[in-house]
PDB file of N, CA, C, O and CB in Angstrom:
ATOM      1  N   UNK A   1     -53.068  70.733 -13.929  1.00  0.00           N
ATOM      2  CA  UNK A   1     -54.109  71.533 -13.337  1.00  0.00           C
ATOM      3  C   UNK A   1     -53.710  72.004 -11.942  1.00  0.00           C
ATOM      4  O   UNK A   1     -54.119  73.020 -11.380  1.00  0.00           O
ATOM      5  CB  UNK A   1     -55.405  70.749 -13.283  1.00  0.00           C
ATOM      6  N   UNK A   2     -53.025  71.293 -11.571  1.00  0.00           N
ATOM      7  CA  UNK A   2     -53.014  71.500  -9.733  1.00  0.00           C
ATOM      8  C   UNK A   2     -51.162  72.554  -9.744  1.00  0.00           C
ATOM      9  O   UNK A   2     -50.635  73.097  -8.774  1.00  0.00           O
ATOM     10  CB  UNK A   2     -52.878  69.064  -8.467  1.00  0.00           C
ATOM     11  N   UNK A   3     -50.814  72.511 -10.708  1.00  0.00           N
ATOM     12  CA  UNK A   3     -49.538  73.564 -11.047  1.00  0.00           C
ATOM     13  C   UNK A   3     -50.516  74.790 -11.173  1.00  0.00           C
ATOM     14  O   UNK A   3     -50.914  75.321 -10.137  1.00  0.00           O
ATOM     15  CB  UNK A   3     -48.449  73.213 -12.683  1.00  0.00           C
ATOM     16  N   UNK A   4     -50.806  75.127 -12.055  1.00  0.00           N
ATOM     17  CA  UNK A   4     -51.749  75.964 -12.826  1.00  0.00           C
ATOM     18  C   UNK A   4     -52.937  77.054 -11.288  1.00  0.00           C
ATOM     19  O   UNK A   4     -53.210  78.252 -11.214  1.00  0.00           O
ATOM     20  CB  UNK A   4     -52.882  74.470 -14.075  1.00  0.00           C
ATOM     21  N   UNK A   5     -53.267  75.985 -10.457  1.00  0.00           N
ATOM     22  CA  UNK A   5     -54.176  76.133  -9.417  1.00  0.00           C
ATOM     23  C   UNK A   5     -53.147  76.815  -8.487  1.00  0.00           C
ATOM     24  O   UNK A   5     -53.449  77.893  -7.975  1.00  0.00           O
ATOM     25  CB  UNK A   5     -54.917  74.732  -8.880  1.00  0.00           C
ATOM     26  N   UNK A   6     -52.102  76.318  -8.273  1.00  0.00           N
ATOM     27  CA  UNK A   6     -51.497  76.305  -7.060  1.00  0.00           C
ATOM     28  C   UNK A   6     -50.450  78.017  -7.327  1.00  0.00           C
ATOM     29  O   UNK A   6     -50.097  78.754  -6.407  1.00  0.00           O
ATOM     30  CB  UNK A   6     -50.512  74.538  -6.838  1.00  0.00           C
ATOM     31  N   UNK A   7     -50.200  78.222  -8.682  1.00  0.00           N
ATOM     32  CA  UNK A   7     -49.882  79.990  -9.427  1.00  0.00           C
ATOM     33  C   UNK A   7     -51.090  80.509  -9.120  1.00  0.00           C
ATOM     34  O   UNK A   7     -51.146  81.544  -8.457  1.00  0.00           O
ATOM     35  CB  UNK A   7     -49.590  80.246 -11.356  1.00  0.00           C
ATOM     36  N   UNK A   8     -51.927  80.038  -9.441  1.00  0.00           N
ATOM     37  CA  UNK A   8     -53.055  81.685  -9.056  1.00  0.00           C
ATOM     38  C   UNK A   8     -53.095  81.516  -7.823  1.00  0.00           C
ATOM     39  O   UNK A   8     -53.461  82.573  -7.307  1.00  0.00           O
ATOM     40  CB  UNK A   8     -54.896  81.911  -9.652  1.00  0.00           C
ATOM     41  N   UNK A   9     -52.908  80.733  -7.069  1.00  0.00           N
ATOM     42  CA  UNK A   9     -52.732  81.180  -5.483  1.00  0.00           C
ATOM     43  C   UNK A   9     -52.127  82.139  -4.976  1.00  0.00           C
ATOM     44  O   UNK A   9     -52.498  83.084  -4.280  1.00  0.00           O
ATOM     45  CB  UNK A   9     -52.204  80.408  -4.797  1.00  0.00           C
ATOM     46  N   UNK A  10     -50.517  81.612  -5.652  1.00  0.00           N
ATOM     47  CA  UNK A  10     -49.615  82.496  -4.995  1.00  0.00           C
ATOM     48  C   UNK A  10     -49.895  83.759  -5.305  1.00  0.00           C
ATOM     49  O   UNK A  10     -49.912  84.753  -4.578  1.00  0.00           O
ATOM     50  CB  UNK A  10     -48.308  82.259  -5.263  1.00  0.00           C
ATOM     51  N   UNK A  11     -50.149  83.624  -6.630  1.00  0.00           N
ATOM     52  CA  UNK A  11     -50.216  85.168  -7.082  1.00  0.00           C
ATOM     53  C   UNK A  11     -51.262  86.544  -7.162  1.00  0.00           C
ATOM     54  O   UNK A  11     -51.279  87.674  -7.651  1.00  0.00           O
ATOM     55  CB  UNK A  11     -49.977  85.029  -8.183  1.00  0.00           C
ATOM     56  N   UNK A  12     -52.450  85.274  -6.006  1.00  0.00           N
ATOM     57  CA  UNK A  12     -53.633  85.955  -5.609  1.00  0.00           C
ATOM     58  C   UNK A  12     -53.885  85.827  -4.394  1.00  0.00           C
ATOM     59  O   UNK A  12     -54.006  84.661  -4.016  1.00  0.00           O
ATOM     60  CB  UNK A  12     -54.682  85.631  -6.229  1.00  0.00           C
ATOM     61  N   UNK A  13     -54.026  86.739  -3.529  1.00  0.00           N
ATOM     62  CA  UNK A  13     -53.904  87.044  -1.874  1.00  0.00           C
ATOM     63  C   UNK A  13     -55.224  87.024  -1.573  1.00  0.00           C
ATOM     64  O   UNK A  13     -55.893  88.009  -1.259  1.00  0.00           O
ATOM     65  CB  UNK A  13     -53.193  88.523  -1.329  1.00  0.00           C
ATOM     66  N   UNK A  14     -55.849  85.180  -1.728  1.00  0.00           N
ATOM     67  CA  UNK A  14     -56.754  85.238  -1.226  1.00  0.00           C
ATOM     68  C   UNK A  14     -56.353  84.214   0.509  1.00  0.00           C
ATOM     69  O   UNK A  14     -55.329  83.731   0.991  1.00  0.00           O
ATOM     70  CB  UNK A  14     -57.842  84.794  -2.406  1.00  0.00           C
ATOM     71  N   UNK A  15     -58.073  84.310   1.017  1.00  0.00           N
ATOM     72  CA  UNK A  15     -57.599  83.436   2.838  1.00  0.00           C
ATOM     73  C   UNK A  15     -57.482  81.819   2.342  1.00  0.00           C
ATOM     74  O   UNK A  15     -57.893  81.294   1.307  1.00  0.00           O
ATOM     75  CB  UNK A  15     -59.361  83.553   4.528  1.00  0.00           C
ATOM     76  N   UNK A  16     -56.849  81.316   3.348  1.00  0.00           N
ATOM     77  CA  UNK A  16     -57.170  80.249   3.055  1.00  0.00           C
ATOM     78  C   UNK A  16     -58.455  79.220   3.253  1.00  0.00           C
ATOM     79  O   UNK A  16     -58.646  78.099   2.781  1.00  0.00           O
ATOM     80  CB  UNK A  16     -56.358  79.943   3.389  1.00  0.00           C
ATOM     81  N   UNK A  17     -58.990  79.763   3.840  1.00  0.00           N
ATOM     82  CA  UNK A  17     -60.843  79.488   3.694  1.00  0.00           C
ATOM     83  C   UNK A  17     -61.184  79.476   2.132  1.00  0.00           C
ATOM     84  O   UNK A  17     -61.283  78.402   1.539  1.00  0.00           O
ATOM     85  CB  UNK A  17     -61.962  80.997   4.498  1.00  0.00           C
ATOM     86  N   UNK A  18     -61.355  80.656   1.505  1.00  0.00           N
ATOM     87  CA  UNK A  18     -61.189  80.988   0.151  1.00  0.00           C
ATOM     88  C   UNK A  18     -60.816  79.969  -0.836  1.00  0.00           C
ATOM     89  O   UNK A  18     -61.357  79.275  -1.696  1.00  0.00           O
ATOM     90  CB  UNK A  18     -60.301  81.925   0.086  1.00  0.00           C
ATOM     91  N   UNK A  19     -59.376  80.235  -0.216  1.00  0.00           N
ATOM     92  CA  UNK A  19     -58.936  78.479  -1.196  1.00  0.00           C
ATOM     93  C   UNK A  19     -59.271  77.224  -1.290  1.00  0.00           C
ATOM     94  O   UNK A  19     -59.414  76.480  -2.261  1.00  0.00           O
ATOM     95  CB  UNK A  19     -57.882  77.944  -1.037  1.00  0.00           C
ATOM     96  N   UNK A  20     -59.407  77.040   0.101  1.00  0.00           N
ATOM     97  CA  UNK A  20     -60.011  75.865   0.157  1.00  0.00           C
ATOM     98  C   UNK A  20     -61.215  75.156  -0.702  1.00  0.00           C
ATOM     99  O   UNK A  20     -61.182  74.040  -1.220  1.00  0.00           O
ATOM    100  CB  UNK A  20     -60.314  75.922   1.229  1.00  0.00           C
ATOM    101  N   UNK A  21     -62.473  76.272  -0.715  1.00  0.00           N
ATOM    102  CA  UNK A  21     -63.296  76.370  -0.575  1.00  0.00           C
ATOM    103  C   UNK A  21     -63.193  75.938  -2.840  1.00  0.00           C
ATOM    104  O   UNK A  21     -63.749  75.083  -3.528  1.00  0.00           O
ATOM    105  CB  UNK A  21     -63.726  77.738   0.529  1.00  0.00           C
ATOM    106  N   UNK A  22     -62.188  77.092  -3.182  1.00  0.00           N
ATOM    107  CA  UNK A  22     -62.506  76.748  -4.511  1.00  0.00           C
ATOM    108  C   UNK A  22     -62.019  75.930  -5.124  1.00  0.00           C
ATOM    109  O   UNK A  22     -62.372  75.651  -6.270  1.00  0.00           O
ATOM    110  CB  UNK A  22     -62.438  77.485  -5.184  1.00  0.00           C
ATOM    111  N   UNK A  23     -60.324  74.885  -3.969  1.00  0.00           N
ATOM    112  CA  UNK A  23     -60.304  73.591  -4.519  1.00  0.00           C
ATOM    113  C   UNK A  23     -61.044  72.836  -4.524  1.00  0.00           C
ATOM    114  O   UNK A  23     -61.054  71.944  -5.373  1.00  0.00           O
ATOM    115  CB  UNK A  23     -59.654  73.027  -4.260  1.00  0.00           C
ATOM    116  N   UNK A  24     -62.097  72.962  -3.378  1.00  0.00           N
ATOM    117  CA  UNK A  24     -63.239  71.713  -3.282  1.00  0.00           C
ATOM    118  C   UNK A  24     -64.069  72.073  -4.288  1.00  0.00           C
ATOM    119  O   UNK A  24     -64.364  70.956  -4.713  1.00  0.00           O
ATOM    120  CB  UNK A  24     -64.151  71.525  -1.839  1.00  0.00           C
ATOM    121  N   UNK A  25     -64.731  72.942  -5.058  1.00  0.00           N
ATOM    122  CA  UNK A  25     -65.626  73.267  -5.708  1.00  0.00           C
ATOM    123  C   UNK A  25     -65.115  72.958  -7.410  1.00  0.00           C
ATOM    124  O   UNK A  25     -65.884  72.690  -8.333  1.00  0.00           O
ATOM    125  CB  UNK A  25     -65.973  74.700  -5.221  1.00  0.00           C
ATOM    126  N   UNK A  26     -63.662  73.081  -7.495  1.00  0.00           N
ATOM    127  CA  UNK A  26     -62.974  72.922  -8.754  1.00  0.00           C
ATOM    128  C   UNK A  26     -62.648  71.447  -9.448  1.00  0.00           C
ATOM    129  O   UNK A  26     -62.735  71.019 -10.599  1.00  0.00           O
ATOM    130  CB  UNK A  26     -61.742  73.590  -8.534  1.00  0.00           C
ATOM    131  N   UNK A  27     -62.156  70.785  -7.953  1.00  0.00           N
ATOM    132  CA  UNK A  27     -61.786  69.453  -7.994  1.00  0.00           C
ATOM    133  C   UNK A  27     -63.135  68.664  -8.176  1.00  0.00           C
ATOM    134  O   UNK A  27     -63.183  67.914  -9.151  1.00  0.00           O
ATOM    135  CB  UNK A  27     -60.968  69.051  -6.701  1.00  0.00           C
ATOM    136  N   UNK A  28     -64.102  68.732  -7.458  1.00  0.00           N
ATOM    137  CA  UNK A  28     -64.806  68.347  -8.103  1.00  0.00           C
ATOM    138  C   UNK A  28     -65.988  67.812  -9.064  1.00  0.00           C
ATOM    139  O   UNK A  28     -66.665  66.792  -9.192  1.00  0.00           O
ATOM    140  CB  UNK A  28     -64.582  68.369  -7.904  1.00  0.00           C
ATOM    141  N   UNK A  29     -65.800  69.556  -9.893  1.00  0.00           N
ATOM    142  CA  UNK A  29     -66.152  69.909 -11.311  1.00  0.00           C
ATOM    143  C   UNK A  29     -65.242  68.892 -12.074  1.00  0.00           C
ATOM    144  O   UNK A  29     -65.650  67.787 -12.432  1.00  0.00           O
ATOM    145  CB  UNK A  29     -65.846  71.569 -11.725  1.00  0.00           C
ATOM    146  N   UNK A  30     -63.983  69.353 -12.293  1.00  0.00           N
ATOM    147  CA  UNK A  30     -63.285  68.729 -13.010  1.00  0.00           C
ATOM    148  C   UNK A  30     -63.656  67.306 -12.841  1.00  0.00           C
ATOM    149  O   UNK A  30     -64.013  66.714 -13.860  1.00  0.00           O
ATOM    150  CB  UNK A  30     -62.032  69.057 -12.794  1.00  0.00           C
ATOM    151  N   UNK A  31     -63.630  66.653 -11.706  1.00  0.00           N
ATOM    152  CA  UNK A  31     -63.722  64.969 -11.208  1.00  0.00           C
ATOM    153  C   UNK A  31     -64.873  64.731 -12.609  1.00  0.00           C
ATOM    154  O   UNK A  31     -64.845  64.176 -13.707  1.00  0.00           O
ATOM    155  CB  UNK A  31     -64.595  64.551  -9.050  1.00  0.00           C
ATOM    156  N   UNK A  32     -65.808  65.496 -11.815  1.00  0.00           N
ATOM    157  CA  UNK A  32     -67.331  64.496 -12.698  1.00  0.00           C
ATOM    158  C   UNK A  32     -67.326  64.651 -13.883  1.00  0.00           C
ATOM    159  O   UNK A  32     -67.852  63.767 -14.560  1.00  0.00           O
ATOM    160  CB  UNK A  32     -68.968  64.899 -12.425  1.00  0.00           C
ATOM    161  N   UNK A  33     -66.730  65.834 -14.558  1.00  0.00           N
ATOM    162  CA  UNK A  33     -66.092  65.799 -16.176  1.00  0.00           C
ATOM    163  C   UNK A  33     -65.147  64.925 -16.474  1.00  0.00           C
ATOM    164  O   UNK A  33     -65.111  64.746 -17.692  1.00  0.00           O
ATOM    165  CB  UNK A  33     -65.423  67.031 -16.629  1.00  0.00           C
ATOM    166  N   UNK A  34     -64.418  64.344 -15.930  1.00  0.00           N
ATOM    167  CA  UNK A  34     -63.414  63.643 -16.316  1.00  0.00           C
ATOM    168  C   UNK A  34     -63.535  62.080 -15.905  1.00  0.00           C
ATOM    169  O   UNK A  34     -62.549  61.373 -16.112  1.00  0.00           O
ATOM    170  CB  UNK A  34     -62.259  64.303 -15.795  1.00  0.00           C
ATOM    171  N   UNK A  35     -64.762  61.475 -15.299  1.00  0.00           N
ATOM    172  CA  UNK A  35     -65.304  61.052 -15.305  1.00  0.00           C
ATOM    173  C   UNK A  35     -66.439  60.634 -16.695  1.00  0.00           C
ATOM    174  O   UNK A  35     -66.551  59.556 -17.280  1.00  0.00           O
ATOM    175  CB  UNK A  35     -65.339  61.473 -14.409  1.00  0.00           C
ATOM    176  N   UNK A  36     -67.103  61.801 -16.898  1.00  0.00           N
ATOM    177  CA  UNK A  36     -68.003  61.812 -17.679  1.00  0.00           C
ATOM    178  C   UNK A  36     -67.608  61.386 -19.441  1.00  0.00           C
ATOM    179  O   UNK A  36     -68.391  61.008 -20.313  1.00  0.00           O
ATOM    180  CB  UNK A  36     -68.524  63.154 -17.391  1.00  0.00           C
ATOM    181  N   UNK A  37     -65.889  61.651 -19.543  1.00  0.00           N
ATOM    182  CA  UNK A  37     -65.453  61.898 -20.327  1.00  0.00           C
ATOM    183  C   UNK A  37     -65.276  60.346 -20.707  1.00  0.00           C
ATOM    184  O   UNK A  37     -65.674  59.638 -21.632  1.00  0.00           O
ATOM    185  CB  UNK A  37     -64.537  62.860 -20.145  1.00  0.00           C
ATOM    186  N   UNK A  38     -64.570  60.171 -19.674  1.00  0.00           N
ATOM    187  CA  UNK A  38     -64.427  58.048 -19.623  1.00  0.00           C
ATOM    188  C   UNK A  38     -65.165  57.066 -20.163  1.00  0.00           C
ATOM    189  O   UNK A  38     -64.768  56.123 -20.848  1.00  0.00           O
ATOM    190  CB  UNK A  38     -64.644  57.350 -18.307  1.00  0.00           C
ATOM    191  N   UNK A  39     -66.484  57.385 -19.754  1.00  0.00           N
ATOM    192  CA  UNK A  39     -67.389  56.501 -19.758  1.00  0.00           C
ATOM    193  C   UNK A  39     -68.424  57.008 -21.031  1.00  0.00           C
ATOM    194  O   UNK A  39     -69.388  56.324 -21.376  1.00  0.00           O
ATOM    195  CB  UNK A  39     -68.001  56.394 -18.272  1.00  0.00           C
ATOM    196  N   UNK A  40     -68.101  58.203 -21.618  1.00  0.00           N
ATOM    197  CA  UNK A  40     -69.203  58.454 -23.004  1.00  0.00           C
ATOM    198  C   UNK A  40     -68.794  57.452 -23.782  1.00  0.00           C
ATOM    199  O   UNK A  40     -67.744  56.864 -23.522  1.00  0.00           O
ATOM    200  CB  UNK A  40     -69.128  59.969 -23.955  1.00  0.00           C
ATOM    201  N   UNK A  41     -69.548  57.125 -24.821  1.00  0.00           N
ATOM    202  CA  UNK A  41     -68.988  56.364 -25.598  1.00  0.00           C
ATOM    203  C   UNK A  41     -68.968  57.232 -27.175  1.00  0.00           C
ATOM    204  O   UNK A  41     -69.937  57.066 -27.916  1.00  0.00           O
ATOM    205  CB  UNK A  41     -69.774  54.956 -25.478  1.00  0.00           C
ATOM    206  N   UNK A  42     -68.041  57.971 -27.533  1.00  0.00           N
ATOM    207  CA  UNK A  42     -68.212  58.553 -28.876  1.00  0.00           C
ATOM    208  C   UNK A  42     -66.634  57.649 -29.488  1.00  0.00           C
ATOM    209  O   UNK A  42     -65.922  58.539 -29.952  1.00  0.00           O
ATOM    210  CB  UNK A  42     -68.248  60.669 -28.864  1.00  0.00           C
ATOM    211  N   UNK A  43     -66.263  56.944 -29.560  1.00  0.00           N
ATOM    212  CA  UNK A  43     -65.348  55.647 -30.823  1.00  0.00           C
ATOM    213  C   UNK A  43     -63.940  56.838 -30.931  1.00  0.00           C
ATOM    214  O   UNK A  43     -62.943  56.537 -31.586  1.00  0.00           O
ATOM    215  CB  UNK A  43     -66.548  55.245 -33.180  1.00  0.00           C
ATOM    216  N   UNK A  44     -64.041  58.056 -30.266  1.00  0.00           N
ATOM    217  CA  UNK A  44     -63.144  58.600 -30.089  1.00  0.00           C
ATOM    218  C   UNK A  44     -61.623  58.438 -29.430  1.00  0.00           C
ATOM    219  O   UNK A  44     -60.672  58.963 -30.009  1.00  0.00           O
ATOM    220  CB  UNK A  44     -63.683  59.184 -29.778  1.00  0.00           C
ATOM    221  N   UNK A  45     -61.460  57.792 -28.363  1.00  0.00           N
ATOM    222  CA  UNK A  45     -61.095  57.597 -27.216  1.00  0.00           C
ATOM    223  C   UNK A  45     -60.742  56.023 -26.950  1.00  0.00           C
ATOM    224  O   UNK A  45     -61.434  55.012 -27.067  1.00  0.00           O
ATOM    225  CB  UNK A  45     -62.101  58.158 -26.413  1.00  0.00           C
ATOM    226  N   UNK A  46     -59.672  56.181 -26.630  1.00  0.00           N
ATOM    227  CA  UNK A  46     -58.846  54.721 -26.735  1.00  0.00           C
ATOM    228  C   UNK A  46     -58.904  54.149 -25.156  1.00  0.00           C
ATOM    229  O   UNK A  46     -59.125  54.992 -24.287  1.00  0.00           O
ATOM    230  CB  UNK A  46     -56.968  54.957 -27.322  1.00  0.00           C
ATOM    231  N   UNK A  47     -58.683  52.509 -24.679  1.00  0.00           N
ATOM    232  CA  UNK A  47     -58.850  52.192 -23.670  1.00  0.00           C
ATOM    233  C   UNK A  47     -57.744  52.898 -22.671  1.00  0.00           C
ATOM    234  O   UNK A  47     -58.151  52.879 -21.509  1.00  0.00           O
ATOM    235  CB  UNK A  47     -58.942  50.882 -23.774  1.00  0.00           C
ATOM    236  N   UNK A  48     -56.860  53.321 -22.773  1.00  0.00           N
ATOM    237  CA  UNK A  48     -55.618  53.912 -22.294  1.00  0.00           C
ATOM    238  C   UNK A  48     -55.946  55.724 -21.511  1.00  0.00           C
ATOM    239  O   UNK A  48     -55.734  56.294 -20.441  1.00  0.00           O
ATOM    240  CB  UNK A  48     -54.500  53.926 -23.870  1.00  0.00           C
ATOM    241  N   UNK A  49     -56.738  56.121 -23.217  1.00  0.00           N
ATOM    242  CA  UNK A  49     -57.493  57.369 -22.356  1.00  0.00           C
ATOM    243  C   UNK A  49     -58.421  57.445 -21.586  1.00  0.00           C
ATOM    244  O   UNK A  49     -58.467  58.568 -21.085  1.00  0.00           O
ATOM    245  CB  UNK A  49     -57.941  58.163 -22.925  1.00  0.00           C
ATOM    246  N   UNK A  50     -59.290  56.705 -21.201  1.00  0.00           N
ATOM    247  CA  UNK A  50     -60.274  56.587 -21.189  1.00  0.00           C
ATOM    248  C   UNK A  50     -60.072  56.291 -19.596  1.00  0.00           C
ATOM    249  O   UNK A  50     -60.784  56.746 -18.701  1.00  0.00           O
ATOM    250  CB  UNK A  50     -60.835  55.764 -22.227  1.00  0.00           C
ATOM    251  N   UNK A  51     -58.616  55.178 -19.395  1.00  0.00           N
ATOM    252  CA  UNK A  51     -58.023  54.933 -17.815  1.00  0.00           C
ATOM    253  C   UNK A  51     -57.556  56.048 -17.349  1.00  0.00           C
ATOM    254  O   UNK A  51     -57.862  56.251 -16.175  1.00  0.00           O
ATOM    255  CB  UNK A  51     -56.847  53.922 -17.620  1.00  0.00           C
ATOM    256  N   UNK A  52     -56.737  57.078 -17.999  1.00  0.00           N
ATOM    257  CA  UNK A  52     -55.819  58.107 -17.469  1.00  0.00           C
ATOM    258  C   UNK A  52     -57.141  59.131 -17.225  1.00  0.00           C
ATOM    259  O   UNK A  52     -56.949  59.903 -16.285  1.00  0.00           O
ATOM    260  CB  UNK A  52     -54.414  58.677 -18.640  1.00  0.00           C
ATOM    261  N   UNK A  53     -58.113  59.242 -17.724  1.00  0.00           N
ATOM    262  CA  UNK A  53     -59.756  59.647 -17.545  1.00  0.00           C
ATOM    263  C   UNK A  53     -60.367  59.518 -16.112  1.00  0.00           C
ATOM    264  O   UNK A  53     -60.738  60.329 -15.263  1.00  0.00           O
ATOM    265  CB  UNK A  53     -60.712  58.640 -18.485  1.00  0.00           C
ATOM    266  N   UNK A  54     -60.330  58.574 -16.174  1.00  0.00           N
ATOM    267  CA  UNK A  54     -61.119  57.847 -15.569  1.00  0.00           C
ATOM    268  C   UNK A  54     -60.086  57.796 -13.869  1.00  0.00           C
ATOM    269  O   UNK A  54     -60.612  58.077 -12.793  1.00  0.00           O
ATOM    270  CB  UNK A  54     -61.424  56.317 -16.604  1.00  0.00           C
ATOM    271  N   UNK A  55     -58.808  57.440 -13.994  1.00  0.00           N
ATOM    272  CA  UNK A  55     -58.321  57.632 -12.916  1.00  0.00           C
ATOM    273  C   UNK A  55     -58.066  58.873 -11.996  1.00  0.00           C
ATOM    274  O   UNK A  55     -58.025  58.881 -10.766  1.00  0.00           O
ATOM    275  CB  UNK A  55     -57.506  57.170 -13.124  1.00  0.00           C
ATOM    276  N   UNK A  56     -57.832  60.395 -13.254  1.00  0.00           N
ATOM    277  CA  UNK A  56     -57.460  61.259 -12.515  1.00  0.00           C
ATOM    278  C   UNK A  56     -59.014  62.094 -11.974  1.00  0.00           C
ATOM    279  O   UNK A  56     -58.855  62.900 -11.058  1.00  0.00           O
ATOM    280  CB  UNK A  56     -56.322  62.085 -13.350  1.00  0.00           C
ATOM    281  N   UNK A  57     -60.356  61.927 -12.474  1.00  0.00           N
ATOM    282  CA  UNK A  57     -61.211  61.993 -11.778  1.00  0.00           C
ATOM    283  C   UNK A  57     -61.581  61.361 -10.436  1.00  0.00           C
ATOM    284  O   UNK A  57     -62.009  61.986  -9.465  1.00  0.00           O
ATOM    285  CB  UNK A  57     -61.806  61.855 -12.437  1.00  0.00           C
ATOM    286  N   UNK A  58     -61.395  60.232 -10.492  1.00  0.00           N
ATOM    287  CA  UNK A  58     -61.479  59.714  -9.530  1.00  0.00           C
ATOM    288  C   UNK A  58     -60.646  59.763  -7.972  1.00  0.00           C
ATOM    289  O   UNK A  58     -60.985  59.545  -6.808  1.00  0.00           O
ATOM    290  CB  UNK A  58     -61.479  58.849 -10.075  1.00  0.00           C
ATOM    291  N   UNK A  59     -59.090  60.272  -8.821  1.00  0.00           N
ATOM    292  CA  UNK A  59     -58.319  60.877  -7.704  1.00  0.00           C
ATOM    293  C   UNK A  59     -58.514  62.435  -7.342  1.00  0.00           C
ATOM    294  O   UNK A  59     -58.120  62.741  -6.217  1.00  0.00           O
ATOM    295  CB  UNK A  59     -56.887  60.668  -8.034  1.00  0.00           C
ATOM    296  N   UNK A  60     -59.171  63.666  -8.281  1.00  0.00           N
ATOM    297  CA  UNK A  60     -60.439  64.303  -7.957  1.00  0.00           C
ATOM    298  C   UNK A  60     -60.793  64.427  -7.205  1.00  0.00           C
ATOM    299  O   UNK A  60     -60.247  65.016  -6.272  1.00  0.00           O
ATOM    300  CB  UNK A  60     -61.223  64.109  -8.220  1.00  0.00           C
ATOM    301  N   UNK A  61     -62.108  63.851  -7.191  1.00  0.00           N
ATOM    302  CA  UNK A  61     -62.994  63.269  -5.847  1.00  0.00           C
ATOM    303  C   UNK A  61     -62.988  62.805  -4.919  1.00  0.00           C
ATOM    304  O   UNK A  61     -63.826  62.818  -4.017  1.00  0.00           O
ATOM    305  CB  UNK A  61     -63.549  62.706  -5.827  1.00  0.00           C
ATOM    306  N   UNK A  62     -61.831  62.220  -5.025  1.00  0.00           N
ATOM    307  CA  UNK A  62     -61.559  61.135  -3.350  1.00  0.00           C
ATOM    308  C   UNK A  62     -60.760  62.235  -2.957  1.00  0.00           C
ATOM    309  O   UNK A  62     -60.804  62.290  -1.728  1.00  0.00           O
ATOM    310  CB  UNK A  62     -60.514  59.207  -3.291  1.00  0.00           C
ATOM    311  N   UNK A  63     -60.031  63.162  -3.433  1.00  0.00           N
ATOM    312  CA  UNK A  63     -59.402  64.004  -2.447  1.00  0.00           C
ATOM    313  C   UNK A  63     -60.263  65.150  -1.870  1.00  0.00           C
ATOM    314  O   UNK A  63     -59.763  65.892  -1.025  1.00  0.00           O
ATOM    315  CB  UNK A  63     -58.203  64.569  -3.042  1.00  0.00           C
ATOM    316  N   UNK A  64     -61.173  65.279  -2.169  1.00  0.00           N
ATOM    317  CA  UNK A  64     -62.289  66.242  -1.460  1.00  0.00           C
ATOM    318  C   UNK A  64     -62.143  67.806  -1.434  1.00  0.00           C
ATOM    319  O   UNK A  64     -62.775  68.578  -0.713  1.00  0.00           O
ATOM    320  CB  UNK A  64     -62.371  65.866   0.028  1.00  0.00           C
ATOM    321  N   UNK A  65     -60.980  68.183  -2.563  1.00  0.00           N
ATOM    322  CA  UNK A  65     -60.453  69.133  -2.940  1.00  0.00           C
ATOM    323  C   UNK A  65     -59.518  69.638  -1.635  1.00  0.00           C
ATOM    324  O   UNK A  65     -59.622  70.830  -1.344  1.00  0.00           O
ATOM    325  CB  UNK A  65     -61.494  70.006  -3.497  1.00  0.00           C
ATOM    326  N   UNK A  66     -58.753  68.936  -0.958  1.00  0.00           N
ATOM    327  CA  UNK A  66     -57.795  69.120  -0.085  1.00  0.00           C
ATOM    328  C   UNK A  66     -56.852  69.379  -0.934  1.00  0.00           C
ATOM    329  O   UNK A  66     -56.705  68.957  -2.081  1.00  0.00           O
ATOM    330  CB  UNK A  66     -57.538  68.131   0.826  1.00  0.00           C
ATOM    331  N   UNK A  67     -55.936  70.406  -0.050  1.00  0.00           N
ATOM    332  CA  UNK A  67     -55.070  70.884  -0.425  1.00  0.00           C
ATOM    333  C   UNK A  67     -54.337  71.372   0.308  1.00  0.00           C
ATOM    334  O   UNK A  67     -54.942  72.019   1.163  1.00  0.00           O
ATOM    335  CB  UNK A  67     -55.285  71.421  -1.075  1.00  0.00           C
ATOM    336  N   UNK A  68     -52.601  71.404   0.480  1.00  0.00           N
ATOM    337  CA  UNK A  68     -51.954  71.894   1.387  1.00  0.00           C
ATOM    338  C   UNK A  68     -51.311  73.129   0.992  1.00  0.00           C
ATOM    339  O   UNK A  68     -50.454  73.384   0.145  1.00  0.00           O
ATOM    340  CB  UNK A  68     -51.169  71.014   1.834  1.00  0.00           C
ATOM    341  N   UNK A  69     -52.107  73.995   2.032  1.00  0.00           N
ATOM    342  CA  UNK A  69     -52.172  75.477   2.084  1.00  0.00           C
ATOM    343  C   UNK A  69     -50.987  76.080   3.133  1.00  0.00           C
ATOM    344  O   UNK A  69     -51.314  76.464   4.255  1.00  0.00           O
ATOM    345  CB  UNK A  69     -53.737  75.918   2.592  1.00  0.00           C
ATOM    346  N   UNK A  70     -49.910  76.117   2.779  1.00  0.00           N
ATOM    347  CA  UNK A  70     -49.034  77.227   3.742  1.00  0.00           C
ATOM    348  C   UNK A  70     -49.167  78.619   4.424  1.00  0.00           C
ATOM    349  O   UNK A  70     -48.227  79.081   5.071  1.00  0.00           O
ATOM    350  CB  UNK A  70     -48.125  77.526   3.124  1.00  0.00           C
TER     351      UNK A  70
END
């Protein structure tokens, strides 16, 4: 995701206010979905996914959608 994020940057001439603004708003969307995803319980989802879930939301959110902007 943060590959993916970090191409439409380059390749979109927005400020970096701008950016900022829609890593914080993206990161964390994604967080509380991926979060949300962890903790449903549908018999789908193995204890393994459920960590790699559960962790990269959480690293998400604690980053506050910071991002290093050149």
């Amino acid at each position: 995701m943060e590959r993916i994020r970090a191409q439409f940057y380059e390749r979109n001439p927005f400020s970096v206010d701008t950016i900022r603004e829609h890593t914080r708003r993206t990161s964390r969307l994604w967080g509380k979905h991926m979060l949300a995803l962890a903790y449903r319980n549908n018999g789908a989802r193995d204890l393994r996914c459920r960590f790699a879930l559960l962790s990269a939301g959480m690293r998400l959110l604690g980053n506050g959608g910071r991002l290093s902007v050149s």
